[in-house]
N, C-alpha and C positions, 0 to 999 in steps of 0.2 A: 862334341858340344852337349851340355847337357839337356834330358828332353825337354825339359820345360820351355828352357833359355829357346832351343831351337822353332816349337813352334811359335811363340815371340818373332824369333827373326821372322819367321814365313809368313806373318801379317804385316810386320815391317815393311817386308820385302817386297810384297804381293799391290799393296796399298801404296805405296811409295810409285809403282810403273803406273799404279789405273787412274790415278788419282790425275793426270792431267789429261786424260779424255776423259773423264767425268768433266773438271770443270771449264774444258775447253772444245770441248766437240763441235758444239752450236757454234764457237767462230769460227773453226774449222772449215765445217759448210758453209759458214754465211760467205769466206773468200774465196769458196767453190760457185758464188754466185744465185746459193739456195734462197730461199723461202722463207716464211713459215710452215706452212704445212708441208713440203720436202722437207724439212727438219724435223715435223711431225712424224712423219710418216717414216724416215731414218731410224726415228727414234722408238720406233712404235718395231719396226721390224728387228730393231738392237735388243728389245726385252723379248718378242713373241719369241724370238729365234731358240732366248735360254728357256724360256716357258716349255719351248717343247723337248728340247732338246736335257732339261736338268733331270726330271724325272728317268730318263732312261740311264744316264751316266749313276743317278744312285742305285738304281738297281743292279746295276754290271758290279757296282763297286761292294754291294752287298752280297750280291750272289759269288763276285768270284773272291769275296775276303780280299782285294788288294784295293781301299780306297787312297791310298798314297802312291801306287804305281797310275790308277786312275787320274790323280791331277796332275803326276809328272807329265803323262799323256797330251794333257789337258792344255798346261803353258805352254808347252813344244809347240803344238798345231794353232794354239791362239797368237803367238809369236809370230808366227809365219803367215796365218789369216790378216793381221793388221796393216801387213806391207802395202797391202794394196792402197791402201790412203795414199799415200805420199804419190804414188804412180800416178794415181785419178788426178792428180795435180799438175802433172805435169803431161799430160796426155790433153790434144787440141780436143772441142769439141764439147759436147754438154756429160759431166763425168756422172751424173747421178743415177744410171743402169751398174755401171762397175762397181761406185759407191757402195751401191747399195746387195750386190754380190757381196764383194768383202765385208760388208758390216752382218749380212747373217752365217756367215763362213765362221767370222770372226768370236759373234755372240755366240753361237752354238760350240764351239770349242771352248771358251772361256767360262762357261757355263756354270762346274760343279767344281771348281775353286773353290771358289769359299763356302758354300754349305757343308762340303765335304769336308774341307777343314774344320768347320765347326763341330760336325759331327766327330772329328776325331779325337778333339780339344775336350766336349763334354763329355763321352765315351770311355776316357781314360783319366777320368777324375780330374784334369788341371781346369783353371781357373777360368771361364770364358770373358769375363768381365777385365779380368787383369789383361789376359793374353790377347782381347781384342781392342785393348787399348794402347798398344804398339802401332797396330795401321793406323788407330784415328791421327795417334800422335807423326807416323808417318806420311800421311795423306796431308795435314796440314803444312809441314814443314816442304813438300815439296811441289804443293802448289806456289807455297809464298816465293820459294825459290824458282819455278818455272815465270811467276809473273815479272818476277825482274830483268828475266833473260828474255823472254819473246821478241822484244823487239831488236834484238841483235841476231835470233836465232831462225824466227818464223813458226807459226804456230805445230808445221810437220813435224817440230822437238817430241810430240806430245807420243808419235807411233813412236822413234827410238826408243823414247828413256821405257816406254811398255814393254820393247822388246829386249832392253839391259837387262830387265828386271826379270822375265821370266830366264832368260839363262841361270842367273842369280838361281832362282826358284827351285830349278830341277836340281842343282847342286845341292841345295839344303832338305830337297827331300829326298835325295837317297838315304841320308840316315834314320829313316822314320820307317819303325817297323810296319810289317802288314797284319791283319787280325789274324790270330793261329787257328781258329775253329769256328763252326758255325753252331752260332748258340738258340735260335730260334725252332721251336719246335713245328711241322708241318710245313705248308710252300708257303715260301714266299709272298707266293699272289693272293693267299688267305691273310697272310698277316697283316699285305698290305690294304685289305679291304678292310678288315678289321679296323686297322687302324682309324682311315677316310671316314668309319661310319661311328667316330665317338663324338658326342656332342660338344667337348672341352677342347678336341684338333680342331673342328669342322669350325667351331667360333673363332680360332689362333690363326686357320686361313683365312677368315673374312676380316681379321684384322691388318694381315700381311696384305692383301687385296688395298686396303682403306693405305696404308701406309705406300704401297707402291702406286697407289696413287698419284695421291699430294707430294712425294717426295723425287719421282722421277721427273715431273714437270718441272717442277719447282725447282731443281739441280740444273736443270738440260737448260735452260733459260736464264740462268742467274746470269752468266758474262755477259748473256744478249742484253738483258736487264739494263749492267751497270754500265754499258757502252752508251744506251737509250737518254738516258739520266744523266749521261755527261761524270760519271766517276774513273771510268777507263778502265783496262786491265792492270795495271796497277795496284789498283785498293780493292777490285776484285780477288787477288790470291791474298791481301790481308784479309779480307771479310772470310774465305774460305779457311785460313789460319783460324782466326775467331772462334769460326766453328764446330773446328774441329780439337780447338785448346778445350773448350768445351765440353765435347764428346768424352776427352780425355780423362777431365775432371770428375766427369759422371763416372763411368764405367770403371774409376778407380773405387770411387766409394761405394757404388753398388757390388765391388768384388767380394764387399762383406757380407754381404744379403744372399738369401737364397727363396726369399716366399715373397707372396704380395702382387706376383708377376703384373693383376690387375690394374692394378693400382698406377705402377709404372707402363703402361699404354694409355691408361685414362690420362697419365699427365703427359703425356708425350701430343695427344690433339691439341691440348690448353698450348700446351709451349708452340708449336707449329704453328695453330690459327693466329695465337698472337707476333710470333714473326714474320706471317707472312702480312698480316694487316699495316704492320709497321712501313713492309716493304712498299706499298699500296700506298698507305697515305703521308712518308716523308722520307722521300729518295734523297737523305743527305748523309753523310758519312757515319755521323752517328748513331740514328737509328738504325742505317746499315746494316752497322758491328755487333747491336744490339738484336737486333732482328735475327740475325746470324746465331748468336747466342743461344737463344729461343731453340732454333734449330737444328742444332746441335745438342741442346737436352733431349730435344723427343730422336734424333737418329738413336743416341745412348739409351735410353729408355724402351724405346720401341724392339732392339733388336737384342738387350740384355734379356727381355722379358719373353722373345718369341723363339727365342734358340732355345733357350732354358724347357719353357714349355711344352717345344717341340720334342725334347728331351724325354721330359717326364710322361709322354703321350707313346712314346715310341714302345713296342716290344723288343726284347734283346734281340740284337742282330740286324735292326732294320734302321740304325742309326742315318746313315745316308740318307736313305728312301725317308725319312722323316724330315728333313733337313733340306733336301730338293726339293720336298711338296710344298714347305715352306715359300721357297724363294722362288719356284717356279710359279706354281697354281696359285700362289699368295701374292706375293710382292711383284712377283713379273707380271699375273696375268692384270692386273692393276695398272702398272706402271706400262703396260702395253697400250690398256685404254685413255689412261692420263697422257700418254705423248703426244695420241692423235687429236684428243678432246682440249688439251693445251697448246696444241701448236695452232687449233682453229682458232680458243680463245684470243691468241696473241695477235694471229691477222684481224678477226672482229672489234677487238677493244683494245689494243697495245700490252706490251710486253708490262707494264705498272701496274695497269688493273686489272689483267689477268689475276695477279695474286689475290685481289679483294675475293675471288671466287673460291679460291686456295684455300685460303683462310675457314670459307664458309665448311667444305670438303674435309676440313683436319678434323673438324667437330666429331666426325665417324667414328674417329677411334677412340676419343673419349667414348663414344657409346656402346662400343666394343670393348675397352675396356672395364666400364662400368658393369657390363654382362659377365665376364669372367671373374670380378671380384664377388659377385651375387651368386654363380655356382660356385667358388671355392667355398662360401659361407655356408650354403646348402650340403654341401659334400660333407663338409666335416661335422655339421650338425647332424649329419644321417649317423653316419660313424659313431658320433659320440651320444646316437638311440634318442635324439631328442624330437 
């Protein structure tokens, strides 16, 4: 296969299994009998778990030159972590101790998937924006198809088709070479400090931070959402199609861009506040699809511009480690405090106006954004001695 073609497939592939515990998790548990805050609190130990655990798999995969033997690693044991779902279900009794075993089993193996991929997509010159817009395009086609089938099948579909997929996975990554040399000069744990203490990474994790925020809540919640509202699962996997046609969309045209990164995070809070407001104040199918929309510019937006960035921050060789600190210390440790501080919202004010809060919350990275457009402008005014 050719390389390109290939890692193509491996977001295809990858996004295609995760993509229906993403948008089905929350029912998962609610037929387990949970909560809110046990769904909280699931959801909160499903990110801490990669938080802790993603920084250490990029280092391994840095230090030992094999970040493609590192995610074959990676699906095998995440495959095998997720079985436990379907057990907790059928096991008497109250399942949310095992539950919640397997889900940091699970997240801590599933971990450096995809930053690792990313890292290896932008590291070898191919196209991030093009190549990561196979999973969006995957993710949405096969939510829409899980929503038509749940009710013949039971939401348990969702651990299968995750574990089809990583078989699938390890397959396509035997052909993907591993780094032949290590090109960073001194250790490692210099480089990586170096890295943490630049002022243009340390603003790109507190945007990743503001993004796994608003966006893990905001995800973990939506079927709960559209059940609440009377839309059902049904026009749930259309709304997640929407949004992910969307995703598509973006990250095809942004394949041509390479500057500005700012700019697209400052518009990714605008798109976000405004669909989750939507969400907030007219839970009908239209606004929905619209809302949807919305968010799905800023997913494209946000993660076109933070990979990239993370890119251009990195010293040679530390690719990985760049790309876990990303989605670890950024996106996860955010999206750890958003599950907890979202699942409390949804017991305090209902799953509808939760989002009005959402909304306020996405502001953040427009002003994170706003800051990193203000130092590229600064930067290159220095440069050009003015």
């Amino acid at each position: 296969m050719e390389k390109a073609r290939r890692y193509q497939a491996i977001y295809f592939v990858y996004f295609a299994a995760f993509s229906g515990f993403v948008a089905y998790r929350n029912v998962f548990y609610q037929e387990l009998g949970m909560d809110g805050v046990q769904m909280g609190i699931l959801g909160s130990l499903l990110v801490a778990s990669g938080v802790l655990a993603q920084p250490v798999w990029g280092v391994v995969a840095d230090y030992t030159r094999s970040p493609s033997r590192v995610i074959t690693f990676a699906a095998a044991l995440s495959g095998v972590a997720i079985l436990t779902y379907p057990l907790a279900m059928g096991l008497p009794g109250n399942p949310f101790v095992l539950v919640a075993v397997g889900t940091i089993a699970y997240a801590a193996t599933r971990a450096p998937i995809v930053p690792i991929s990313n890292a290896l997509v932008v590291s070898r010159g191919y196209n991030y924006a093009l190549t990561r817009s196979f999973g969006s395009l995957a993710f949405g086609a096969t939510v829409l198809t899980l929503s038509a089938v749940l009710a013949w099948t039971g939401v348990s579909i969702i651990v299968y088709v995750y574990v089809a997929g990583m078989v699938v996975l390890v397959a396509l990554l035997r052909g993907v070479p591993e780094v032949e040399k290590t090109v960073f000069k001194g250790s490692l744990g210099g480089q990586a400090l170096g890295l943490v203490r630049q002022p243009r990474y340390l603003l790109v994790l507190l945007a990743a931070f503001a993004m796994g925020f608003v966006s893990f809540g905001g995800s973990a919640f939506f079927s709960v959402y559209m059940r609440a509202v009377g839309l059902g699962d049904g026009l749930t996997g259309v709304a997640w199609a929407t949004k992910t046609a969307a995703e598509v969309v973006v990250f095809l045209s942004l394949s041509r861009l390479d500057r500005w990164h700012g700019l697209a995070v400052a518009a990714a809070g605008l798109t976000y506040a405004g669909g989750f407001a939507a969400l907030s104040a007219f839970p009908s199918i239209g606004p929905v699809l619209l809302a949807n929309v919305g968010m799905g510019l800023g997913v494209a937006f946000v993660y076109f511009a933070l990979v990239n960035l993370a890119h251009d921050c990195a010293p040679d060789g530390l690719d990985s480690t760049a790309q876990t600190l990303v989605t670890s210390v950024g996106i996860g440790a955010g999206g750890t405090i958003g599950e907890v501080v979202i699942g409390w919202t949804v017991d305090a004010v209902g799953v509808q106006f939760m989002y009005r809060y959402l909304a306020l919350a996405s502001l953040s990275l427009t002003l994170c954004g706003g800051l990193l457009v203000v130092m590229r402008v600064r930067n290159r005014s220095s440069r050009l001695g003015m």
